[in-house]
C-alpha positions as CSV (number, residue, x, y, z in Angstrom):
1,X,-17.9,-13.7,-1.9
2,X,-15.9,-11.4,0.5
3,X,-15.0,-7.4,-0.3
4,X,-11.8,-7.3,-2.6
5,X,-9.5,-5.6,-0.5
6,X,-9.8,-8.1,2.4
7,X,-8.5,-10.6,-0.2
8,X,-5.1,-9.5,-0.8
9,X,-6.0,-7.9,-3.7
10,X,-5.9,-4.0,-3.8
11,X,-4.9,-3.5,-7.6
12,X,-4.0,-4.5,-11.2
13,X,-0.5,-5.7,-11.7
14,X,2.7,-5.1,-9.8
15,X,2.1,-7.3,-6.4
16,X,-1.2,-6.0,-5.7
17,X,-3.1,-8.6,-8.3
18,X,-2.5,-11.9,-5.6
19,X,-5.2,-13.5,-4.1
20,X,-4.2,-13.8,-0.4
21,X,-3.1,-18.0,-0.1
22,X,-5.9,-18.3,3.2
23,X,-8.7,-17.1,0.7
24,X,-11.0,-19.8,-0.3
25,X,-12.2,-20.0,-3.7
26,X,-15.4,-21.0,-5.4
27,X,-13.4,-23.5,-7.3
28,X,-12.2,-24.9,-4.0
29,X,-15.3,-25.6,-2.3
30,X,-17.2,-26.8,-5.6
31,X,-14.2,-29.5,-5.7
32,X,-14.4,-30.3,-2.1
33,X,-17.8,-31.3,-2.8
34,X,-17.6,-33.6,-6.2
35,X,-17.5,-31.3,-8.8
36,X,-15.1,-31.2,-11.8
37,X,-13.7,-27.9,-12.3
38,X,-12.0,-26.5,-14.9
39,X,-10.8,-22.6,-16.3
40,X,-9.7,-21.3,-19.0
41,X,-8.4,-17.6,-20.1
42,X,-7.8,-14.7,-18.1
43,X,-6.4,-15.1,-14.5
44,X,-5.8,-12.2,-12.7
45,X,-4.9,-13.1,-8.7
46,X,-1.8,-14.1,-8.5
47,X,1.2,-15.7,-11.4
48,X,3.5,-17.4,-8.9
49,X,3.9,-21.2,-7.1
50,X,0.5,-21.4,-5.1
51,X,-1.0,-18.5,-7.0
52,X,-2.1,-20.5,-10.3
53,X,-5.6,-21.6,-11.3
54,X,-4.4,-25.4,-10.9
55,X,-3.3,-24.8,-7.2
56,X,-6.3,-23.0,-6.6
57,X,-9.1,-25.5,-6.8
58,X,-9.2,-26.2,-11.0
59,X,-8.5,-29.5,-12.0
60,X,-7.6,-27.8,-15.5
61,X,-6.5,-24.8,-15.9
62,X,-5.5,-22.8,-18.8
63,X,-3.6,-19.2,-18.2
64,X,-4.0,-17.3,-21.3
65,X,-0.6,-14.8,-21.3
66,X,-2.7,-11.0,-21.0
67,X,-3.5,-10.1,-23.7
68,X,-2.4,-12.0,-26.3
69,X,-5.3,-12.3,-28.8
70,X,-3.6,-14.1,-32.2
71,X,-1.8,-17.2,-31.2
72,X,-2.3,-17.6,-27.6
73,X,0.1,-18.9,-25.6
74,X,0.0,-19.6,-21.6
75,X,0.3,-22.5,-18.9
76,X,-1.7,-25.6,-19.3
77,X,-1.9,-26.9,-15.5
78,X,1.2,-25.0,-15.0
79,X,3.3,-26.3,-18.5
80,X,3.9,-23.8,-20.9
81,X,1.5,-24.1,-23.9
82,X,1.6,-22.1,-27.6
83,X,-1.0,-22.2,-29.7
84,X,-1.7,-21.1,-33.6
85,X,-5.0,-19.8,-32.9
86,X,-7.3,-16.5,-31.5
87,X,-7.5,-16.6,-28.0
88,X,-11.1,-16.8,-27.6
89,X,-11.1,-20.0,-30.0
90,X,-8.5,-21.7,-28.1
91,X,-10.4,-21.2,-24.5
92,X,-14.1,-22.1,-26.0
93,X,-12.5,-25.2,-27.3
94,X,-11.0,-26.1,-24.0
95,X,-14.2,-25.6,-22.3
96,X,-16.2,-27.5,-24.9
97,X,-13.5,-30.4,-24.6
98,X,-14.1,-30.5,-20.7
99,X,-18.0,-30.3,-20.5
100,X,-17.8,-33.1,-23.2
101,X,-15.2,-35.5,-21.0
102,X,-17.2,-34.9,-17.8
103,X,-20.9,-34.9,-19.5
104,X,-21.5,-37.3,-16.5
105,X,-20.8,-35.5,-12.9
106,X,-21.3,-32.1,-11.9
107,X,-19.0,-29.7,-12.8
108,X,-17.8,-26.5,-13.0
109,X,-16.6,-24.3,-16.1
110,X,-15.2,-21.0,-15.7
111,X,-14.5,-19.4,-19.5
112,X,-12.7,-16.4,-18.7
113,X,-12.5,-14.2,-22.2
114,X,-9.5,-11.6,-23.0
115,X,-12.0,-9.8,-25.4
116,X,-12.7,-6.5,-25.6
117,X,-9.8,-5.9,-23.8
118,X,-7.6,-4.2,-25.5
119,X,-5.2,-4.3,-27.4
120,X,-8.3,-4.5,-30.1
121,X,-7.6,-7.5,-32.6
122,X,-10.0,-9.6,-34.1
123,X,-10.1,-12.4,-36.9
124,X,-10.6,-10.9,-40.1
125,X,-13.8,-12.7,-40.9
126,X,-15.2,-10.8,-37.8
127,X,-13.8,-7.5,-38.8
128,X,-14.6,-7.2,-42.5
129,X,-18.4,-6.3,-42.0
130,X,-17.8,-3.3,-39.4
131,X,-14.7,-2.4,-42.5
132,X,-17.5,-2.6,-45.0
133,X,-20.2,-0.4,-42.9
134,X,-17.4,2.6,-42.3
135,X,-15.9,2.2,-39.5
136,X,-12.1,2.7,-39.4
137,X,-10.2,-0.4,-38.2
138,X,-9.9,0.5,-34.4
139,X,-13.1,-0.1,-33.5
140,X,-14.0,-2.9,-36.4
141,X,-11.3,-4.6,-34.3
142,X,-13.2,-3.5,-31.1
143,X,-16.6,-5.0,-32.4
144,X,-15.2,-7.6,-34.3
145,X,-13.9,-8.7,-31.0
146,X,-17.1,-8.8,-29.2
147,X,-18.5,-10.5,-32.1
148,X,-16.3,-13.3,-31.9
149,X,-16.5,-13.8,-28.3
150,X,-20.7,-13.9,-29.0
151,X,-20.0,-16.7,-31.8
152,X,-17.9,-18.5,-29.3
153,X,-20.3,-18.0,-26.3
154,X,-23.0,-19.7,-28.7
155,X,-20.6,-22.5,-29.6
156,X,-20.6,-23.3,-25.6
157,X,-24.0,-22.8,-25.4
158,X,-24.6,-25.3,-28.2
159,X,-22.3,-27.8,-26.6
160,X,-24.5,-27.7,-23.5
161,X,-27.2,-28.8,-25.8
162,X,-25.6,-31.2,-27.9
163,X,-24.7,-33.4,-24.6
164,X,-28.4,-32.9,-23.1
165,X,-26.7,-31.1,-20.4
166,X,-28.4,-27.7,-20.8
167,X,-31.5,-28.3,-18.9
168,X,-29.3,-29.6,-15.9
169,X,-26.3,-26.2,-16.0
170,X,-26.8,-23.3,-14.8
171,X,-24.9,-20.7,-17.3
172,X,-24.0,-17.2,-15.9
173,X,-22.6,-14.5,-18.2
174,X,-21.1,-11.5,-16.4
175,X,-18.3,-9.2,-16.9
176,X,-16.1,-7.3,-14.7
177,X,-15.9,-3.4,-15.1
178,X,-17.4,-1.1,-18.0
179,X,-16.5,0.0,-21.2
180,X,-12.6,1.7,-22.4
181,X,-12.2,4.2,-24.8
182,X,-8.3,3.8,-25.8
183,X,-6.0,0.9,-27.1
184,X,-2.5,0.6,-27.1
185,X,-2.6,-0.2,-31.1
186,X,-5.0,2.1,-32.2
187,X,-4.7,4.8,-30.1
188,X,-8.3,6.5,-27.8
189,X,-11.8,6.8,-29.8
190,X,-13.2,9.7,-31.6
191,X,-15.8,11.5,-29.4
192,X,-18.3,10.0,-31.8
193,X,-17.3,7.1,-31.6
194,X,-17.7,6.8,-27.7
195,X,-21.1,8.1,-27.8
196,X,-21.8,5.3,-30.0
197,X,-20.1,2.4,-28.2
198,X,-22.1,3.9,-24.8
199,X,-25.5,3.9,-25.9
200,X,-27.1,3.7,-22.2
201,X,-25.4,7.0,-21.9
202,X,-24.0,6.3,-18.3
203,X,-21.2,8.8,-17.2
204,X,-17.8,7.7,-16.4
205,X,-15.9,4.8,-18.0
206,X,-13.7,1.8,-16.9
207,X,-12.0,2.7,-13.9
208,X,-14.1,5.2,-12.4
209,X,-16.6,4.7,-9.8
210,X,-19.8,6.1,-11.9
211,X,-22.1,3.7,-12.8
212,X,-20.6,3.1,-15.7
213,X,-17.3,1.6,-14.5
214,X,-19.1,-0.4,-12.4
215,X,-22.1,-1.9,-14.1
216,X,-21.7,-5.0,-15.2
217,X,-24.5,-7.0,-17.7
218,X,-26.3,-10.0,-15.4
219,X,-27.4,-12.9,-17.1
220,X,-28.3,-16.4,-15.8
221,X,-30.4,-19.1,-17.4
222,X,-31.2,-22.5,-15.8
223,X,-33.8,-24.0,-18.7
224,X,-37.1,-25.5,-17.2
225,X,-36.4,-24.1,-13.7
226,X,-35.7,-20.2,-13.5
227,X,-38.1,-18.4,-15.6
228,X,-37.3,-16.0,-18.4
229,X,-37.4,-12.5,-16.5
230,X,-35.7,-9.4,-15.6
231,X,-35.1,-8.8,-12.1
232,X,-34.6,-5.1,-11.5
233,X,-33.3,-5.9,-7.5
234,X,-29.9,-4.7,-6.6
235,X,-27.4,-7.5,-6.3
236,X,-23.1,-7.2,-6.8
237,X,-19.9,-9.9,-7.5
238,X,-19.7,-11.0,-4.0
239,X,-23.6,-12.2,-4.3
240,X,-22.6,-15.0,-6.9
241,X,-20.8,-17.1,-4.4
242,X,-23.2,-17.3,-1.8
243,X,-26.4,-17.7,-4.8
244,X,-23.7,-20.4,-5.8
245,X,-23.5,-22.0,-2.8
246,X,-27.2,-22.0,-2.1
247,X,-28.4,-23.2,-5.5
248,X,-26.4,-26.1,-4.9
249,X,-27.3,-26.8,-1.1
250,X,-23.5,-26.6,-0.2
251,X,-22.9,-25.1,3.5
252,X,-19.8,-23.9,4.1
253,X,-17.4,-25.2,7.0
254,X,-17.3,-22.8,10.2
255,X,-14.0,-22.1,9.5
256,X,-14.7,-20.7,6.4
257,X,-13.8,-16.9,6.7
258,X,-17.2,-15.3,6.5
259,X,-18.9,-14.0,3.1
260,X,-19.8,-10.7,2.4
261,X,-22.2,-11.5,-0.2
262,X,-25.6,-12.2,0.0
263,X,-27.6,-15.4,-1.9
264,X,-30.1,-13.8,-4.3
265,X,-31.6,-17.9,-4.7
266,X,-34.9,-15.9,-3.8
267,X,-35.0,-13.5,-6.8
268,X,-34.0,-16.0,-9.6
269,X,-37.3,-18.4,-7.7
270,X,-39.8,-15.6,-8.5
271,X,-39.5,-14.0,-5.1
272,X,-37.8,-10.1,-5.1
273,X,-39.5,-8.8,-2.5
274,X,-38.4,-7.8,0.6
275,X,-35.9,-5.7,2.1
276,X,-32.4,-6.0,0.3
277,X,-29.9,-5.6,2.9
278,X,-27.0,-4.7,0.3
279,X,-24.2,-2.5,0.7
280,X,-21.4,-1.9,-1.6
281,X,-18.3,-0.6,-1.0
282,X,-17.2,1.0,-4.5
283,X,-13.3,1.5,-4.9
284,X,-10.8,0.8,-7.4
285,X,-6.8,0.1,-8.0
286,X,-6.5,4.0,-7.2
287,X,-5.7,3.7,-3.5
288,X,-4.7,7.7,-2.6
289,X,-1.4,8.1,-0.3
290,X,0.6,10.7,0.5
291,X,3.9,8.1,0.4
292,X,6.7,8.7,-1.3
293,X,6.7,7.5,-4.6
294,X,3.3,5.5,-4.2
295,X,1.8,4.7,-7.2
296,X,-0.9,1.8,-8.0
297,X,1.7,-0.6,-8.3
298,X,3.3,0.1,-5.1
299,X,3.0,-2.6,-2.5
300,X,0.7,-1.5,0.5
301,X,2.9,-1.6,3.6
302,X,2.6,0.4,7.2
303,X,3.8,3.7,5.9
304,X,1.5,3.1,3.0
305,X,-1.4,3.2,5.3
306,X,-0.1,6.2,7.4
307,X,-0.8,8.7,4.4
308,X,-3.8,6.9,3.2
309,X,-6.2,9.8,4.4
310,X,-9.6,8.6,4.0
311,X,-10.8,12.4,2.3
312,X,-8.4,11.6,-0.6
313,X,-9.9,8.2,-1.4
314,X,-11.9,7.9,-4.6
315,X,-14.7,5.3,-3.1
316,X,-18.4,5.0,-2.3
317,X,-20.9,3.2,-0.9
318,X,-23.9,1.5,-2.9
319,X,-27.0,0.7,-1.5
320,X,-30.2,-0.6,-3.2
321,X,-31.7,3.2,-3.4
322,X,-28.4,5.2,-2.3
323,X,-25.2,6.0,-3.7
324,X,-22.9,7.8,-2.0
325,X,-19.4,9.2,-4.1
326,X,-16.3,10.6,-2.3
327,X,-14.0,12.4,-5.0
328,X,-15.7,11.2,-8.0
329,X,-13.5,11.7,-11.1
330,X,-14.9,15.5,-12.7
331,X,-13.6,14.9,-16.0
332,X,-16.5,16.0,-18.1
333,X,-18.0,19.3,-17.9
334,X,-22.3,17.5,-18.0
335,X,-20.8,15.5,-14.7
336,X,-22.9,17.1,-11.8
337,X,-21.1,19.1,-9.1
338,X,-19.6,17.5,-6.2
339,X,-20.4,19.6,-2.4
340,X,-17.6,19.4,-0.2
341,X,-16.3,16.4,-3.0
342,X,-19.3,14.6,-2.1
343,X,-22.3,13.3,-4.4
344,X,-25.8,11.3,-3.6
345,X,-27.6,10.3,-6.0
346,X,-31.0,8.1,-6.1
347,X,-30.6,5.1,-8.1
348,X,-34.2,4.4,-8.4
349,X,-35.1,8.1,-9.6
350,X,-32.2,8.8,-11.4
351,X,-30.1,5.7,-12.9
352,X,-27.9,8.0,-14.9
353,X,-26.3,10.0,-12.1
354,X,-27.2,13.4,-13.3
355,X,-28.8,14.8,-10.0
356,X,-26.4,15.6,-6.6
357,X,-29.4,15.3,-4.0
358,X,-26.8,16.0,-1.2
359,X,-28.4,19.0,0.1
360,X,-31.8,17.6,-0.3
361,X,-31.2,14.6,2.0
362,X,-28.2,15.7,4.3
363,X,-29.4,13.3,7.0
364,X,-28.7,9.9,4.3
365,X,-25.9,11.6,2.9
366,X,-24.3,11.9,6.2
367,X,-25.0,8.8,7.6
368,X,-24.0,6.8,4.3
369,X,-20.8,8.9,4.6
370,X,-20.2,7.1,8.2
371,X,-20.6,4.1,7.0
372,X,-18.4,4.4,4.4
373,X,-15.4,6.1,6.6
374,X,-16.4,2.9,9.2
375,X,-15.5,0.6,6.4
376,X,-12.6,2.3,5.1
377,X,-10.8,2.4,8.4
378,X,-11.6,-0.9,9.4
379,X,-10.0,-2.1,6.3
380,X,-7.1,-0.1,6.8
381,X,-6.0,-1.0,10.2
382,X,-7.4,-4.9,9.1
383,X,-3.8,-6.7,8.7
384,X,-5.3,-9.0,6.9
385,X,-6.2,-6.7,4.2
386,X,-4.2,-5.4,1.1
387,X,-1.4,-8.0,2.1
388,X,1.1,-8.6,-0.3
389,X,2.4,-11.8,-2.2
390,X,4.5,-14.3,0.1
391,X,6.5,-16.7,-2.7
392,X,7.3,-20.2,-2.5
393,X,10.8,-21.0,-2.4
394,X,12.3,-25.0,-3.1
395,X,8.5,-25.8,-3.2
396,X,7.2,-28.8,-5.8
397,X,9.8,-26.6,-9.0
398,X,13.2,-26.8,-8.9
399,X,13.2,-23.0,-10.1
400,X,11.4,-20.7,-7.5
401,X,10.8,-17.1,-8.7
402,X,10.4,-13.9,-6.9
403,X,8.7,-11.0,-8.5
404,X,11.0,-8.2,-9.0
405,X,7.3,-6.3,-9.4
406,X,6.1,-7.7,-6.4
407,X,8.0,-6.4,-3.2
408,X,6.5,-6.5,0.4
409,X,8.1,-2.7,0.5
410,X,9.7,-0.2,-1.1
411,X,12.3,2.4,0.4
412,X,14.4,5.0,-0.8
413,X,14.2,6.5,-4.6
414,X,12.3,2.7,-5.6
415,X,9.3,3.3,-8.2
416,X,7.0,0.6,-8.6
417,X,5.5,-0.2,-12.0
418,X,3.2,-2.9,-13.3
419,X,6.4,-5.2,-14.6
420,X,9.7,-4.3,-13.2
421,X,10.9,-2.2,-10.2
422,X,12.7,1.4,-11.4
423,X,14.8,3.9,-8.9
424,X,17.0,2.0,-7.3
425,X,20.3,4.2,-8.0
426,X,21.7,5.1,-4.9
427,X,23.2,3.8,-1.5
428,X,19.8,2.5,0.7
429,X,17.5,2.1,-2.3
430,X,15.9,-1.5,-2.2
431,X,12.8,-3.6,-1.9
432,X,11.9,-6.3,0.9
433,X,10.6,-9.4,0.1
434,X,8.4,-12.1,1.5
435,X,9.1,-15.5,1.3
436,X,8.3,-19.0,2.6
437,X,10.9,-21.3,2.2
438,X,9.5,-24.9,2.5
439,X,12.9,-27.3,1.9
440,X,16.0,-25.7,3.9
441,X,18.7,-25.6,1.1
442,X,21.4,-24.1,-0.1
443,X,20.3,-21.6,-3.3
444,X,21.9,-20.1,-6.2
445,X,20.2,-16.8,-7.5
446,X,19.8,-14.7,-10.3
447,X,18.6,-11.5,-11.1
448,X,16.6,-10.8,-14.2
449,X,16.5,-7.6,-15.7
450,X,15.0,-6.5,-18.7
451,X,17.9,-3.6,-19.2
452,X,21.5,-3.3,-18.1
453,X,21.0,0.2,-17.1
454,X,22.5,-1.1,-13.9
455,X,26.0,-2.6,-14.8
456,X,28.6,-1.4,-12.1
457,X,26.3,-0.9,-9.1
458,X,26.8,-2.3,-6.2
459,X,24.1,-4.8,-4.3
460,X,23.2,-7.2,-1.4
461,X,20.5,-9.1,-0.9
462,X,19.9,-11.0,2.3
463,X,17.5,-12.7,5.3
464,X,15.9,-10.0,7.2
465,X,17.4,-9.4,10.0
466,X,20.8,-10.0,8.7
467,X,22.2,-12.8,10.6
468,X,26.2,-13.1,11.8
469,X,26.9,-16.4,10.3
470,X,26.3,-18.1,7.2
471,X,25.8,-17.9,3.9
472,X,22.3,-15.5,4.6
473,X,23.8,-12.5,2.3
474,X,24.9,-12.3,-1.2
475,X,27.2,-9.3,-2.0
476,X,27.4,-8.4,-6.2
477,X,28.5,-5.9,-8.6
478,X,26.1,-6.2,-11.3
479,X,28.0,-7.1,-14.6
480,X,25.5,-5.9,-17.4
481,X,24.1,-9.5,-18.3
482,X,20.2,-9.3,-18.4
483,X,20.4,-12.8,-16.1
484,X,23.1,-12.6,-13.8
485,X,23.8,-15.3,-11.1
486,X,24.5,-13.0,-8.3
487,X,25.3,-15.6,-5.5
488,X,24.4,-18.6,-3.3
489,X,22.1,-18.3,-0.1
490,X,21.4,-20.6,2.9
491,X,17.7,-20.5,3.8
492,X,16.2,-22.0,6.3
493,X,12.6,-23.5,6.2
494,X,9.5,-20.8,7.0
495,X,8.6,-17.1,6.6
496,X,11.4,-14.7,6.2
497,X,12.0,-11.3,4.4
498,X,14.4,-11.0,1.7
499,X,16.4,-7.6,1.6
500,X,17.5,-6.0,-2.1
501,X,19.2,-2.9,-1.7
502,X,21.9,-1.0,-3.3
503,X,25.2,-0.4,-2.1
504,X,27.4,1.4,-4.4
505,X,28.0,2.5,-7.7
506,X,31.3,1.0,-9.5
507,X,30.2,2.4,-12.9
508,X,31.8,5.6,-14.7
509,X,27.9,6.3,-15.4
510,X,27.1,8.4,-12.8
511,X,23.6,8.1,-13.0
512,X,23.4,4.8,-13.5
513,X,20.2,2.5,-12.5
514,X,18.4,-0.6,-12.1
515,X,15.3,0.6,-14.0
516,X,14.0,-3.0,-14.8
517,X,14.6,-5.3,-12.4
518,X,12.0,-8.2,-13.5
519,X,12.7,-11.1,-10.8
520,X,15.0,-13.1,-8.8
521,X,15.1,-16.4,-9.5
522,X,16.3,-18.9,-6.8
523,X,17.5,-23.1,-7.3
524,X,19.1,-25.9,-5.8
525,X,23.0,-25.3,-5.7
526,X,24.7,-26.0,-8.7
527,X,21.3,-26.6,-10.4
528,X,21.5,-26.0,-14.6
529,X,19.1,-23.5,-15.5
530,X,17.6,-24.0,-19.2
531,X,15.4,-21.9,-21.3
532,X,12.4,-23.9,-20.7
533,X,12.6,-23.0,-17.3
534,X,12.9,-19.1,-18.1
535,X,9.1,-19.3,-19.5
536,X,7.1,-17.8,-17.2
537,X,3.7,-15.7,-16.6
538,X,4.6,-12.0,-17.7
């Protein structure tokens, strides 16, 4: 219910995919107030202690490893799981298996499909039709996919019926971005072929802020009470909480940090008219900066925001009639022209974004354009926005892990990418994290790599700021072992920074670098690591 960005989350992967730890989620409140909750799929807001779907308010909770169609594996409540079976099969049984054991209370049931995401795989039985019609296996995997989701969603749908349940559940299907032309198995569509997979004709794709990376299908059913309808009003994400909320006659606690979204209750009642006091403030993983290095992976820290120059972003701002684009992506040559990198268009006249009215209605255009450079600096000098993951260290596991991916900040010749940290190769280069230590102890760590590109250099890592006494610094040469214990550190309970830098090179290879450092990974003193406690989240 609140705008992304004030959540913690500013992008896909790296560290910038955690949902903040004071954010409250739907899950949360629903549970707070007698509901059974339960998801199963993809999770995208944080893999770490705290972060899971089971600490976040889901009773059960399956993480589905991204994006593992055949044979899905994951964490069940937290304990690795493997299964012989497509992913979207495994999560509609789940889900059918929970609205079965609590037929009896309210509850609710997030099913959060991999498909279409790529890489495109289906089951056979869905594919060999679209094989038989022409198509060439890429996209019979691509439809076969949504096929099989659309069995599974009717399966679910049945399930509601078969427990009398479906004229007492309200049943939302949404989805979260628009459609991608390229998989890493198949390689990108034929121009054809896009043109076909985008009948409404809507420019841009996933990832873009045309309407068409950000249009996302509606549906809602609640049999016997909301009619059969469809409600042209303007409504977005954050609106879903607060209908949510109000459907259900739940008020939220003063303290609660206050929603951005607006109930649309009103609508799905018969009621759209009326002012609609929307505004949306488009924007993507893309954050611009003029930092060096920066990248979408790289964590968003005070020298981040110093080069963040609010003409460089690639955002808008949505309202009802209105939308305004700053630097809208320009790569097709039908895409109207941007003045000054600047488009309006009117949604109402002209849904397919073919028309710049900016010189036609300077006076909106400019005054949407202050709105929108009043929201982006108040996010960027909010604190509490674009933070970055704190981990949990000696928490409720005996094995604590600290995304490698994931720094605080970066400094020096450190690249960020979605999985492992690259760059760090000479005397200074490093990463800071944050931590929050909740037992004092004394605790062995190892560093994961996923290459030894690094044997012979020198490191440290240690408290922030580095203390005089005690065992608050470890000192290592790295020995070419992917999992190297690197040392034992005395932590004492709350916040701190931990400090990963390079020191020196020992290593007759020049040039050599840790290109994939993957995690550190801290436990009790003298504690025997196994390889059941190595599986983790990706």
């Amino acid at each position: 219910g609140r705008d992304f960005y004030k959540t913690g989350v500013s992008g896909v992967h790296g560290g910038r995919d955690f949902l903040h730890l004071s954010e409250t989620l739907l899950s949360e409140v629903l549970l707070d107030n007698g509901y059974k909750t339960g998801t199963w799929g993809k999770w995208h807001l944080g893999k770490n202690e705290r972060y899971m779907p089971h600490e976040r308010g889901f009773e059960e909770a399956y993480y589905a490893e991204l994006y593992q169609h055949k044979n899905s594996a994951g964490f069940l409540n937290g304990t690795p799981v493997k299964h012989q079976d497509w992913v979207s099969n495994v999560i509609t049984d789940y889900t059918i298996e929970f609205i079965e054991k609590h037929n009896k209370t309210p509850f609710f049931a997030y099913a959060s499909f991999l498909a279409p995401h790529e890489p495109w795989l289906a089951p056979k039985q869905y594919t060999d039709k679209f094989i038989q019609l022409g198509f060439r296996p890429a996209i019979a995997n691509l439809y076969g996919m949504i096929e099989e989701m659309d069995a599974q969603i009717g399966r679910l749908l049945k399930a509601l019926d078969d427990q009398k349940l479906a004229d007492n559940t309200i049943v939302i299907f949404m989805s979260d971005n628009g459609p991608w032309w390229d998989s890493s198995n198949f390689g990108a569509m034929t121009k054809s072929e896009w043109h076909a997979r985008n009948p409404s004709k809507l420019n841009g794709n996933k990832g873009q802020s045309w309407q068409n990376g950000v249009k996302s299908p509606l549906f809602m059913r609640y049999q016997g009470q909301w009619q059969p309808q469809t409600i042209s009003r303007y409504v977005d994400v954050k609106d879903i909480f607060p209908t949510l909320l109000d459907v259900s006659a739940i008020t939220l606690p003063d303290s609660h940090k206050p929603l951005d979204g607006v109930s649309f209750k009103a609508y799905l009642e018969g009621n759209t008219q009326g002012v609609n006091p929307r505004e949306t403030y488009i924007a993507s993983h893309d954050v611009i900066s003029t930092a060096k290095h920066f990248n979408q992976w790289t964590p968003i820290d005070d020298e981040v925001r110093k080069g963040m120059l609010f003409s460089q972003q690639l955002i808008g701002l949505r309202t009802e009639k209105y939308k305004l684009l700053l630097n809208a992506a320009n790569d097709q040559a039908h895409y109207p022209k941007a003045v000054d990198n600047l488009m309006l268009f009117d949604m109402q006249k002209d849904p397919l974004e073919t028309r710049n009215i900016i010189n036609e209605q300077p006076d909106i255009a400019l005054k949407l354009q202050d709105k929108l450079a009043a929201k982006f600096t108040h996010l960027l000098h909010d604190k509490q926005s674009y933070r970055v993951p704190v981990y949990t260290v000696g928490g409720l596991s005996d094995v604590s892990v600290i995304n490698g991916f994931g720094p605080a900040k970066t400094f020096g010749n450190v690249v960020s990418k979605a999985h492992h940290l690259t760059g760090l190769k000479g005397k200074g280069d490093g990463a800071d994290y944050q931590i929050n230590v909740i037992t004092a102890n004394a605790y062995d760590v190892y560093l994961k790599q996923s290459n030894t590109n690094g044997s012979g250099l020198s490191i440290t890592l240690g408290v922030q700021p580095v203390k005089l006494s005690g065992q608050n610094s470890i000192k290592a040469q790295l020995n070419g072992e992917l999992l190297q214990k690197i040392g034992t550190l005395d932590l004492s309970k709350g916040e701190q920074s931990l400090r990963f830098e390079v020191t020196g090179n020992q290593s007759q290879k020049h040039w050599a670098e840790i290109s994939g450092l993957r995690r550190l990974i801290l436990v009790p003193k003298n504690f025997t690591l196994s390889p059941q406690h190595l599986i983790m989240p990706n």
